[in-house]
C-alpha positions as CSV (number, residue, x, y, z in Angstrom):
1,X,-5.2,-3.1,0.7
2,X,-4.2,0.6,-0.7
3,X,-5.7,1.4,-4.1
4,X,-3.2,4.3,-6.3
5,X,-4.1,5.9,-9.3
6,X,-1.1,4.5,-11.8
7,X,-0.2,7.8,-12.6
8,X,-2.0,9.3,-15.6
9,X,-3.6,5.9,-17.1
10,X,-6.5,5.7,-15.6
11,X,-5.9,2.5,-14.0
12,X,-6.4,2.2,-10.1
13,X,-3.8,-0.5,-9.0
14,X,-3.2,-2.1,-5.5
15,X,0.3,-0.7,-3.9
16,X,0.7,-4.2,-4.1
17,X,1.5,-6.3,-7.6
18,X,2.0,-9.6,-8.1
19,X,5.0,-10.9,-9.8
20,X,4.1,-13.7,-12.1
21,X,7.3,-14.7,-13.2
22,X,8.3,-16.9,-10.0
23,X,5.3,-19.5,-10.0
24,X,6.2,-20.1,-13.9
25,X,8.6,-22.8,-15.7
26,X,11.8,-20.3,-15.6
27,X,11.6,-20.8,-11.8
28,X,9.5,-22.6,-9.1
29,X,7.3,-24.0,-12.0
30,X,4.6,-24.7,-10.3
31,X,1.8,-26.9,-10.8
32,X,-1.2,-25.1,-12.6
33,X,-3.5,-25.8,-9.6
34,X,-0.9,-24.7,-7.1
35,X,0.2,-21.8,-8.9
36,X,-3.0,-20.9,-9.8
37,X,-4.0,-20.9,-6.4
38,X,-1.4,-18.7,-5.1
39,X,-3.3,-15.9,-7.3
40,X,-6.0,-16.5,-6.0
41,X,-4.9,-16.2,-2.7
42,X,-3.4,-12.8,-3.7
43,X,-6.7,-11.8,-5.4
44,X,-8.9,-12.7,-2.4
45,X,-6.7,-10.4,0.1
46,X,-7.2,-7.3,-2.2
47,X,-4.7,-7.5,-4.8
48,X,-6.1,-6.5,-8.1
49,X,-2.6,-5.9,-10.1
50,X,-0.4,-8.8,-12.1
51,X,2.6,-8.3,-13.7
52,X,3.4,-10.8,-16.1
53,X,5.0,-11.3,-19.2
54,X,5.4,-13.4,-22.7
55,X,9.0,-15.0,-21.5
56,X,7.6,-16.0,-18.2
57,X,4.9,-19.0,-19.6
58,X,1.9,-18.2,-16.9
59,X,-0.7,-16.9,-18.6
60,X,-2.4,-20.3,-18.5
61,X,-2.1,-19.7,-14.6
62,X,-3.5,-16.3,-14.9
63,X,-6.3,-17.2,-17.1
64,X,-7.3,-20.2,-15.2
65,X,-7.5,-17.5,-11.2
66,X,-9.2,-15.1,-13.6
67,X,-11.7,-17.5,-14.3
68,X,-12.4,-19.0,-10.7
69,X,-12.1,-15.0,-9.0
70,X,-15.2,-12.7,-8.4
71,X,-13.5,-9.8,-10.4
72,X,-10.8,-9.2,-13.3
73,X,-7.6,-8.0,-11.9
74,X,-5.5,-5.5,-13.9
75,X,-2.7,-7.0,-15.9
76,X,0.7,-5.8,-17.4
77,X,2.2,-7.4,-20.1
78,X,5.7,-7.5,-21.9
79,X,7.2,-8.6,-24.9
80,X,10.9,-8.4,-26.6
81,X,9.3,-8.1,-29.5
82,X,10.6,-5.4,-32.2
83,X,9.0,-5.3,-35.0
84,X,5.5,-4.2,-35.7
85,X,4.6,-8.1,-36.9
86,X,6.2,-10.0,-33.8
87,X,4.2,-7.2,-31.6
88,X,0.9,-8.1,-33.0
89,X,1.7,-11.9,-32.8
90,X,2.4,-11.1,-28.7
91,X,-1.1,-9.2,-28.3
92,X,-2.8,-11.7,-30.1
93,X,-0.7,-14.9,-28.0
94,X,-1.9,-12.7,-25.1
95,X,-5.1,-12.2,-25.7
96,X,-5.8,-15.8,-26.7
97,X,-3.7,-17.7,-23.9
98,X,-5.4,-15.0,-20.9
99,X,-8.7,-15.4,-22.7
100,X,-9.2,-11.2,-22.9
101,X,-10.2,-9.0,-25.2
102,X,-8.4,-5.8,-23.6
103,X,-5.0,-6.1,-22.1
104,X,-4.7,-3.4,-19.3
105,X,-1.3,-2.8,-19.7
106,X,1.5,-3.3,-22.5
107,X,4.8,-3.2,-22.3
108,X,8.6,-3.6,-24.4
109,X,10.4,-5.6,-22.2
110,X,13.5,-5.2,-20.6
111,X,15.2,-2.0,-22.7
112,X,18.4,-1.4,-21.4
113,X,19.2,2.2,-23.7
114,X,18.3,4.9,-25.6
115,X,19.0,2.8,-28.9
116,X,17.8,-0.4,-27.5
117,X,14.4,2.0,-27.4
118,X,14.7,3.0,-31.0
119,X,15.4,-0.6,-32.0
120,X,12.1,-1.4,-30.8
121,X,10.1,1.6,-32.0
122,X,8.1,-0.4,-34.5
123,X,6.6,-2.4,-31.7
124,X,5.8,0.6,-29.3
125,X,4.0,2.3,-32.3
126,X,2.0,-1.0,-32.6
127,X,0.7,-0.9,-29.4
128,X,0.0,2.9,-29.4
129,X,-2.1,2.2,-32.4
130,X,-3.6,-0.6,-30.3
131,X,-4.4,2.0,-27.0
132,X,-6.3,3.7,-30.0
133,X,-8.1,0.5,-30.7
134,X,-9.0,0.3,-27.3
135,X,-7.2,-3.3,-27.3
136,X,-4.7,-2.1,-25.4
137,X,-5.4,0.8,-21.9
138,X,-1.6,1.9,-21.7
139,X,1.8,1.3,-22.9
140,X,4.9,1.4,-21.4
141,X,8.5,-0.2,-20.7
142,X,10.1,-2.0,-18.3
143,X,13.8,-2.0,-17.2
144,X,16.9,-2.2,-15.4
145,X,18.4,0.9,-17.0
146,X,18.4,4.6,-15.5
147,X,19.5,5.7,-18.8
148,X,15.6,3.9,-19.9
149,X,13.8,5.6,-17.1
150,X,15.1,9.1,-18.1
151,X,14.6,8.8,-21.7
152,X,10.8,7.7,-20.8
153,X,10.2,10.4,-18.7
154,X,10.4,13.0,-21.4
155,X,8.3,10.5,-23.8
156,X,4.6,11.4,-24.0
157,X,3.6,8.2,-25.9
158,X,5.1,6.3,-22.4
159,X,2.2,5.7,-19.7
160,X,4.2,3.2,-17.1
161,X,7.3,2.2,-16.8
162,X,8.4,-0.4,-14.6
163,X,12.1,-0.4,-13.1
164,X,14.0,-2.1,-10.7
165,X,14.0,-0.6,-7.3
166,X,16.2,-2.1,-4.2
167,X,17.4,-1.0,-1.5
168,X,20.7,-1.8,-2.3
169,X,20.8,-1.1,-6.2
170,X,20.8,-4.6,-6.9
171,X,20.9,-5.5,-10.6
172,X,20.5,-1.4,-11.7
173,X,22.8,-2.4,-15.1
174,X,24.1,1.9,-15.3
175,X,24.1,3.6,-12.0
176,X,23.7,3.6,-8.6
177,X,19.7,3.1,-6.6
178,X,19.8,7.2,-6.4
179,X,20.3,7.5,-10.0
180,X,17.8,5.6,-10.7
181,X,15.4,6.9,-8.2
182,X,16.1,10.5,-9.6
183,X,15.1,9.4,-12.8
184,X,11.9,8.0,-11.2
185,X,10.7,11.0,-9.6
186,X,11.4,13.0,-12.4
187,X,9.4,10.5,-14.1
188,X,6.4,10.1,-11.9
189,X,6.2,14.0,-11.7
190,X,6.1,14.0,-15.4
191,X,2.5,11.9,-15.2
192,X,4.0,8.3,-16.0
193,X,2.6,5.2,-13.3
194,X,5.6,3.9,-11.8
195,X,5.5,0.2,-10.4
196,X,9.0,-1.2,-9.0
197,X,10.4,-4.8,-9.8
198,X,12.8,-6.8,-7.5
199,X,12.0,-4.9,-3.9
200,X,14.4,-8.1,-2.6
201,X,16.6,-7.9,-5.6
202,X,15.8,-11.1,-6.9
203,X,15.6,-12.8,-3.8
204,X,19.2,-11.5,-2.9
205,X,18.2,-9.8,-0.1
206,X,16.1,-11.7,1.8
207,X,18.1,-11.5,4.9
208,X,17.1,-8.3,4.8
209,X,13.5,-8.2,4.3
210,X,12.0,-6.3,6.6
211,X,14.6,-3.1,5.8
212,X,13.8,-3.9,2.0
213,X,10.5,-3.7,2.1
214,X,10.0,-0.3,4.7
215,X,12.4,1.2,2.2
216,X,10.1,0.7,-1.3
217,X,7.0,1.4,0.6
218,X,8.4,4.9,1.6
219,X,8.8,6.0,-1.7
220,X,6.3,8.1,-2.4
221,X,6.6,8.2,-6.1
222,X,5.9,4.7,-6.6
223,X,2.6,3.5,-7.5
224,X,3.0,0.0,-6.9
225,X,5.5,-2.7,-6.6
226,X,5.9,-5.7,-8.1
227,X,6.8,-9.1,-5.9
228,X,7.2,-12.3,-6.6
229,X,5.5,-15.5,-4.5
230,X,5.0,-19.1,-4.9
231,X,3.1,-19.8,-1.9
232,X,-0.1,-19.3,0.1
233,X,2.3,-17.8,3.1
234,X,4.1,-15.5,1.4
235,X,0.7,-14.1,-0.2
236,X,0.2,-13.3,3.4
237,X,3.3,-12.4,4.7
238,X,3.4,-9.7,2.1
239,X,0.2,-8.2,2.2
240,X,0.2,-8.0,5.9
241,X,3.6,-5.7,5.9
242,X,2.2,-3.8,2.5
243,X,-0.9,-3.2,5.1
244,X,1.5,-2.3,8.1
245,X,0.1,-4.9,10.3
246,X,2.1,-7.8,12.2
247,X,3.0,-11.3,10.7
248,X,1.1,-14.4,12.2
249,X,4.0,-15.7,13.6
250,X,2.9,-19.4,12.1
251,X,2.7,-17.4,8.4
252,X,6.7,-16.3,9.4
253,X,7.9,-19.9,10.4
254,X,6.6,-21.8,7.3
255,X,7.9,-18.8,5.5
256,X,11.0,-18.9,6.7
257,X,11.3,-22.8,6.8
258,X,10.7,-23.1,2.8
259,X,13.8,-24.4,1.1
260,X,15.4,-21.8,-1.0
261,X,17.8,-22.4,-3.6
262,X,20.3,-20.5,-6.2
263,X,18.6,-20.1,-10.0
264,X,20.7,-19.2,-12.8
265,X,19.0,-18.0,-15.5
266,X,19.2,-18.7,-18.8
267,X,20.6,-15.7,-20.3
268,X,23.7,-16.5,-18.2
269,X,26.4,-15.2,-20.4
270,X,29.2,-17.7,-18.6
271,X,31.6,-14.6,-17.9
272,X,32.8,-16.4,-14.4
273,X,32.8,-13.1,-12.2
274,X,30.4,-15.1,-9.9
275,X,32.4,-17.8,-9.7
276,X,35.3,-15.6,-8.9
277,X,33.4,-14.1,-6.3
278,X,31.8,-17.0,-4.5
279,X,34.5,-18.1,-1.7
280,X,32.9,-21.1,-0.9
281,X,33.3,-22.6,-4.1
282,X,29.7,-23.4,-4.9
283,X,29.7,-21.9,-8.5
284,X,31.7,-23.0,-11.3
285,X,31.1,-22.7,-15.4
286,X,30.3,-25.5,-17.8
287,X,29.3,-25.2,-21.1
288,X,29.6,-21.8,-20.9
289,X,27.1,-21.4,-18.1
290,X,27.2,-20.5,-14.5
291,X,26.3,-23.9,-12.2
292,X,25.8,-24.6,-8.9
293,X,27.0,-26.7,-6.7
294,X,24.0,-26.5,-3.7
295,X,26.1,-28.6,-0.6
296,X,28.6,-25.8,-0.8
297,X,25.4,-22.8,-1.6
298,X,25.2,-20.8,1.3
299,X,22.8,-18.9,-0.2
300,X,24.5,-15.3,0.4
301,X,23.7,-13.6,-2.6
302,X,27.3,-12.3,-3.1
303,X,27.6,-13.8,-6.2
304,X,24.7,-12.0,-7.4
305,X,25.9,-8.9,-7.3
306,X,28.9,-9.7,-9.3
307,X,26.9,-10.6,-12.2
308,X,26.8,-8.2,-15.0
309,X,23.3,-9.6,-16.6
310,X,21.7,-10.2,-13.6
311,X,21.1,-13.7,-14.4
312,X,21.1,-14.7,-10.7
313,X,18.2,-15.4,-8.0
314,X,17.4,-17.0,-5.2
315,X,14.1,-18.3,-4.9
């Protein structure tokens, strides 16, 4: 496994991160030995980074592969919290529930503006004064936004941010993938650690994998990117193409045999441009929510990128 400086932190990260949000409750919701177990797995091959974050409910996973692994990987937090008062009560519910003292890396999740930054400045300033506690190593944002990613750049109080990066531009809420990786560049060359989110765009485009995949790990001003697994296999599917080396073909097939299956999230705003999108008819809204109807799923992803909230996944 590659080891990167994350740009001026201080932190040496794998070039490969693992996403924590897909073993938890808002997806797979695994087991705790299973999940647990897939970190491991992840640990024991030479990855050393996790992204997690408060919404995602794993840090009882995290904490349990910290405890049975020979050494304490790097993690990165998040929280939508806005104040300077709901901020503490997140580092505190972090450090408690991963039983650490020092949380690697600290984020304000999910800004989607300029003003959705100010709204939140309380909290940032929180953890700043944290970093100068030495409770916290670095502070950042993470985002679907280029509009965030710019504004960050130019911020000196912002070590890492963490944007979505695709291929395709999947789920990038303000502009196209070359907006956004402008704005990254710009921001890697201004000292910030850059690690990507949703390589497969949530899943979205895992027809095209292979393509996905060569086309994050030829950027060369990320640091790392986060993915997202909930098994042993694709532990080691993944670190074998993030190490450029072939694919047991037995790894592939039981891989590609897992049943996959359309999540909506819960943010779902009910708008019904997926359903208007969908021509099979597999997608309609209730309650003011998307639903699925999985004998007529083809799994496509089409719908997907008619979402405006990017509240769809397959996984």
């Amino acid at each position: 496994m590659k080891y990167v400086k994350l740009g001026n932190t201080g932190l040496e990260v794998s070039r490969m991160c693992f996403g924590g949000l897909i073993i938890g409750p808002l997806q797979a919701n695994l087991p705790l030995d299973e999940g647990t177990n897939v970190i491991l797995a992840a640990l024991e091959q030479g990855v050393n980074f996790i992204d997690t974050a408060e919404l995602y409910g794993t840090y009882e996973y995290i904490k349990e592969a910290i405890k049975k692994s020979k050494t304490k990987p790097i993690i990165a937090t998040k929280s939508y919290a806005y104040s300077s008062e709901g901020a503490r009560d997140s580092v505190e519910k972090a450090r408690k529930e991963l039983d650490i003292d020092v949380i690697d890396i600290f984020l304000l999740h999910e800004q989607e503006t300029r003003l959705t930054l100010r709204g939140h400045r309380d909290a940032l300033e929180y953890y700043i004064s944290m970093k100068e506690k030495g409770i916290i190593r670095a502070v950042g944002v993470s985002t679907h936004n280029v509009e965030v990613v710019e504004a960050c750049a130019d911020m000196p109080e912002i070590d890492v941010i963490h944007p979505l990066i695709n291929k395709t531009g999947i789920g990038i809420g303000d502009g196209t993938i070359e907006d956004m990786l402008t704005a990254v560049k710009k921001a890697h060359d201004n000292g910030k650690g850059i690690y990507g989110m949703k390589p497969l765009g949530g899943g979205n485009l895992l027809n095209s994998y292979k393509e996905c995949m060569e086309f994050v790990l030829n950027i060369p001003y990320i640091d790392s990117i986060a993915i997202g697994m909930q098994s042993i296999e694709e532990v080691i599917m993944n670190v074998c193409v993030f190490n450029n080396k072939p694919v047991p073909e037995n790894i592939r097939s039981l891989v590609a045999e897992r049943k996959k299956h359309l999540h909506i999230d819960f943010w779902c705003e009910g708008c019904g441009k997926c359903a208007e999108r969908c021509k099979q008819g597999a997608l309609y809204i209730q309650d003011d929510k998307a639903k699925v109807r999985e004998e007529k799923c083809l799994l496509c992803g089409y719908c997907a990128s008619a979402c405006p909230c990017f509240a769809i996944k397959i996984c």
